[in-house]
N, C-alpha and C positions, 0 to 999 in steps of 0.2 A: 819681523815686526820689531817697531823701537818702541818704547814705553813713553806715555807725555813726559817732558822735563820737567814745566810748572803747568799749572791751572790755576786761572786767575778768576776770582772771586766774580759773585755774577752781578752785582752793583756797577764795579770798576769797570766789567767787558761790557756795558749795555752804556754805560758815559761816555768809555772810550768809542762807540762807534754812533753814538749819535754826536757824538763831537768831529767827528771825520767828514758828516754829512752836513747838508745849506738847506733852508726850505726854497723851494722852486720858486723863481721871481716871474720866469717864464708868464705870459697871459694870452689866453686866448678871447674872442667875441663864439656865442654857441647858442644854438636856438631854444628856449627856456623850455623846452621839453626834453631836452637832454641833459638840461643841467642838474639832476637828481644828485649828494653825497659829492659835489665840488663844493672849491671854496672861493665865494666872491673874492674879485678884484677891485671893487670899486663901491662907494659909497650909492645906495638906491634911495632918490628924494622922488617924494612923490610933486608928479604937475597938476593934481588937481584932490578935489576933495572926494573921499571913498564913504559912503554911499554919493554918488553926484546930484542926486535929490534927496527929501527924507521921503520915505516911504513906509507903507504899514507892515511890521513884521509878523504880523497874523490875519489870517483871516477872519472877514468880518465886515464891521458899518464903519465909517469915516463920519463921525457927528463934529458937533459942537459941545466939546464937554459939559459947557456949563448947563445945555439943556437934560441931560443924564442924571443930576446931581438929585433927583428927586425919586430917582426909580430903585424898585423893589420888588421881589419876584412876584409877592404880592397885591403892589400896588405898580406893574410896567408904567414905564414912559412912550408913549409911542407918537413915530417919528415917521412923516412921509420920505418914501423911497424914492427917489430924483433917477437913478440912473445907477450902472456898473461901472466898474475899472479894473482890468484886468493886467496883470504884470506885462510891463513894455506899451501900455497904456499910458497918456498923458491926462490928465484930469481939468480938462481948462475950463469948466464950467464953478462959480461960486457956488461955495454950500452956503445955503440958505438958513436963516436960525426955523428949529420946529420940522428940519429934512436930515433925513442923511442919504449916502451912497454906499452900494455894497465893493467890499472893495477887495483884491487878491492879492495875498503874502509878496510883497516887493515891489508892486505897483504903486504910482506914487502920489501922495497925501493932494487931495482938490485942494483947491485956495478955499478959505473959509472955513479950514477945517482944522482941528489941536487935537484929535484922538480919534482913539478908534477900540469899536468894542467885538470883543471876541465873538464869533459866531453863536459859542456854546451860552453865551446869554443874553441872546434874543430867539424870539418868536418870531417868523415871519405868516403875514395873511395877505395874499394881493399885495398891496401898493405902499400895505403898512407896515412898520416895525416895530415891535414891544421889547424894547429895552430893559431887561430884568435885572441887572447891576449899574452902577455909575462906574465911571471912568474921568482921569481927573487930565486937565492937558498934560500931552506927550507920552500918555500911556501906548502901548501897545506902537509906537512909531520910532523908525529909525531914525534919526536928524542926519541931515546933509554934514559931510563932514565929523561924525559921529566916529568913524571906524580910524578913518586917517583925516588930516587935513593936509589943506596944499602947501606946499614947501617943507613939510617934515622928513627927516632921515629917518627912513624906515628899518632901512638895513644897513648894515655896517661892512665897510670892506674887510674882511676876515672871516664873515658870519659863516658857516656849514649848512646847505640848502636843503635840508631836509623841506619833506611836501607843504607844510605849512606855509614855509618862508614861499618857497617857487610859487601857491598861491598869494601869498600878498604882491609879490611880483604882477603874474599874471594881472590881477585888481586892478593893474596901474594903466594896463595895456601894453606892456612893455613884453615883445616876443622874445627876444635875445638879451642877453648877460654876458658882461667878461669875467671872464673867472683864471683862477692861475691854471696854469696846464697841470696835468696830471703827471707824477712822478713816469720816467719810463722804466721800466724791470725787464731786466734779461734773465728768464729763467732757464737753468742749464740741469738736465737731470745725466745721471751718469751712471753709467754700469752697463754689460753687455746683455745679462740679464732680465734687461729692466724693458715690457712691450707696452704698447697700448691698450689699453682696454677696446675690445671690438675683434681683435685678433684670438687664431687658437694659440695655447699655450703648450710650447713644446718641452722636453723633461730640463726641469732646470732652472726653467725661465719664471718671471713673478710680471704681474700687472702693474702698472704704474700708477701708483698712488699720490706721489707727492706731488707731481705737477698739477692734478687737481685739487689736492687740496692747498696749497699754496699759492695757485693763480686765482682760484677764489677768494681768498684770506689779503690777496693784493686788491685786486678789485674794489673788495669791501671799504679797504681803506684809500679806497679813492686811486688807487694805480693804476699802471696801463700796462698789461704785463703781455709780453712774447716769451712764447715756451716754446725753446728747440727740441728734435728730438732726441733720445737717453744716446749720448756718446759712448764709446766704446774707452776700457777704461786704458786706453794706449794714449801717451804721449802727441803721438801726432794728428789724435784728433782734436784736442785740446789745443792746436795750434790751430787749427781750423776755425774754430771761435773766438782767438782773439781781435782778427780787427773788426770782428761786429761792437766790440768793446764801446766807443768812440761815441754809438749812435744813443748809448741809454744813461741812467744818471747810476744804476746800481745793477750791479750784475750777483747774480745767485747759483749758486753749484748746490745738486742735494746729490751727498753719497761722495763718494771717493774724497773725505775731509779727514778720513781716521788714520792708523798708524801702519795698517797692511801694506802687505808688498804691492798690492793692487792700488792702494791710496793714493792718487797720483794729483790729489788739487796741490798739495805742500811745492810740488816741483815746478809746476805754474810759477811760483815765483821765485825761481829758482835766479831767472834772466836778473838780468839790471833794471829792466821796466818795473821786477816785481818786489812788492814787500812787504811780511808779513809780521802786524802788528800782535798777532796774542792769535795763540793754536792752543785750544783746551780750555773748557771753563769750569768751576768747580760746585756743577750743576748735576742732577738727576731726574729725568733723564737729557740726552743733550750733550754730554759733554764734549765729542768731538770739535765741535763748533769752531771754527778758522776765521779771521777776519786781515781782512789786507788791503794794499792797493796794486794794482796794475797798470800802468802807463795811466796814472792819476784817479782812475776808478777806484770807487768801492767795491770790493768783489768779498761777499760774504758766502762763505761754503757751513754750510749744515748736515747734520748725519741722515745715512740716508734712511735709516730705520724711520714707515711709519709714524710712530709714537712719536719718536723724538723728535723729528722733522716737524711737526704741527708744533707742540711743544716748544720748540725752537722759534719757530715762525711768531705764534702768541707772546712772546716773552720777550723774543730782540727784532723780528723782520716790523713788526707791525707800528710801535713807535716808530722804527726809522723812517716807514714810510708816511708817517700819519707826520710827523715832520717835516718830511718834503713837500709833504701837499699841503703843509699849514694846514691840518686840520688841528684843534685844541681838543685835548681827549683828555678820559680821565676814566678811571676802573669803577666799575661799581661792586662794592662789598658788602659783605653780609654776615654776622656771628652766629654760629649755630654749636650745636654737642658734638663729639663724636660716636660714630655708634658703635666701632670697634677700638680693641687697641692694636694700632700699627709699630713694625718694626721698622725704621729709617737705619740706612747707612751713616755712619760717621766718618764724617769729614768729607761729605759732599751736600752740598744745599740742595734738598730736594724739593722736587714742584709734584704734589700727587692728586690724581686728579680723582674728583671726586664726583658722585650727585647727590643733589639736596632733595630729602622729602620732611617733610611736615617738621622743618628747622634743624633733622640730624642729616647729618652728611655720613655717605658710606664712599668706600672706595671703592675703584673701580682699573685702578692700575693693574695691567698685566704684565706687561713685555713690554721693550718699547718699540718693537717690531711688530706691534697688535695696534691697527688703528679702534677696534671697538676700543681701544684704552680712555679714547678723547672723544668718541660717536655718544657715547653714553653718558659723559661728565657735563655739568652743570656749570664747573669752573676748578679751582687748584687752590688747595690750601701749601703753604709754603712751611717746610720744617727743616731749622739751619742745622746747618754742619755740624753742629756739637751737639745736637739732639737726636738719641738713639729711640725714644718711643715716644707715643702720642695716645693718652692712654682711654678706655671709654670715656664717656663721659666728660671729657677735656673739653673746657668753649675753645673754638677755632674760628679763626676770619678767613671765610671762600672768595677769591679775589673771581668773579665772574667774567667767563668768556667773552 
């Protein structure tokens, strides 16, 4: 085993490799039901006006307001009943003054008519209606063009399609959307060790965690991840998977990144194709972490220790990727107490993961070969390198998962 030479600060390894990386220009056309968590390509103007009529947005009568203006639960207005209208219903008959029509939430406003009164304050008898409240014009009515109008930029090429947005899309009638492609990931897990969940477990051997939770963790943020199976940790498998290299934008190793005899990612770039920008970060947990290139790839190798490996993943894989896809991101934080006092190593930044209840945060770090470490945290309070404790009752800021 050699010992790290340096370990470089986790600020500088997280610039250094989003600066190595481009956001994808890449675009594709994709049927707007799959466009869920991408990010537009192209400005979305609407061609017509949303609602395309006004219509009532409750149920009830379609009056003439001014004839209401006198009523009281009291003393009703009452109003002969003409006829129904029901949603997808067109209303081409005039409302008369001294009538109304019963009308259904979204069906659209008769000619003749400025409002509409809620169900819950009329009485109906036969033919008649007693009007228990007034209503003044455009109560209770959507207007045409109310929601969007025509020619407005609704959406912005960049925007992140969460459901809301894909419904204002859909509004338009618009089925498909171009949107930038999706980052491609090669994920590589490594160890002899290392099986699939589904199989038995022979003495020795551990189930693979990290590719699920890491192709997960890609997805989320919009990537398109291929996960091979755990390589074996010899050299010449490792040549096996380089010219897959070519086909993805970032390629990922978990495990064989650290300084054992078995650690065989370092020698990956050993060749002339390869080269390794910063081996070591001076992080807890994590710190193996390797970043380089290979015949012009980004090839990020991470530890294969559960903990760390997610860990890893949230802190440096997830920017890079949320980059590539041009998504705009940002942490959401929170200050809370401590409810213990923790002991930190000095002279390594640590990430400790924590969960929140009722504004104290407890900890919940194990191992970092324990993924309950992260199943059960909330998010990570950060405590620098020259800080040896964190004591009860300290305010702390949880940077949320």
């Amino acid at each position: 085993m050699k010992p790290f030479k340096k370990l470089l600060k986790f600020e500088e390894a997280r610039k250094i490799i989003l600066s190595e990386v481009s956001p994808i220009e890449r675009k594709e056309t994709i049927p707007l039901i799959q466009a869920e968590r991408r990010v537009l390509a192209e400005n979305i103007i609407s061609s017509r006006d949303i609602p395309p009529f006004s219509r009532a947005s409750m149920d009830g009568y379609a009056v003439k307001a001014g004839d209401t203006f006198a009523a009281t639960r009291t003393s009703p207005v009452c109003l002969f009943l003409e006829r129904k209208i029901f949603a997808g219903e067109v209303g081409e008959v005039y409302l008369e003054k001294g009538k109304c029509m019963e009308i259904a939430t979204g069906a659209p406003i008769p000619p003749g008519s400025d409002a509409v009164v809620m169900v819950e304050n009329t009485r109906k008898k036969g033919n008649k209606v007693a009007i228990l409240k007034p209503v003044y014009p455009g109560e209770n009515i959507a207007v045409k063009g109310e929601d969007i109008k025509k020619d407005e930029r609704v959406l912005r090429k960049g925007d992140f399609l969460i459901p809301a947005k894909i419904g204002v899309i859909a509004a338009l009638g618009i089925d498909r959307v171009t949107v930038y492609q999706s980052p491609r990931i090669l994920l590589i897990p490594t160890g002899g060790e290392i099986v699939p969940p589904g199989r038995e477990l022979k003495p020795g051997q551990i189930y693979d965690i990290n590719s699920y939770t890491l192709s997960s963790l890609i997805r989320e943020c919009s990537g398109e991840v291929r996960c091979l199976p755990s390589l074996p940790d010899e050299e010449s498998s490792f040549e096996k998977v380089i010219p897959l290299f070519p086909e993805y934008d970032l390629v990922i190793f978990t495990g064989g990144s650290s300084v054992g005899e078995r650690d065989l990612l370092p020698r990956l770039f050993s060749s002339e194709e390869g080269e390794i920008i910063f081996h070591g970060i001076q992080i807890k947990p994590g710190k193996p972490v390797l970043f380089g290139k290979f015949a012009g790839k980004p090839v990020l190798g991470i530890p294969g220790y559960p903990a760390s490996c997610l860990t890893a993943g949230y802190l440096l894989l997830k920017p890079v990727i949320e980059k590539m896809a041009q998504r705009k991101f940002h942490r959401i934080k929170i200050r809370v107490k401590m409810a213990e006092t923790y002991f930190s190593s000095l002279g390594r930044h640590q990430f400790l993961p924590v969960r929140v209840e009722n504004n104290i945060a407890y900890t919940v770090f194990k191992e970092s070969g324990d993924i309950t470490s992260l199943s059960r945290a909330d998010g990570y309070i950060q405590i620098p390198e020259n800080q040896e404790i964190v004591e009860e009752g300290d305010e702390v800021e949880v940077t949320l998962w």
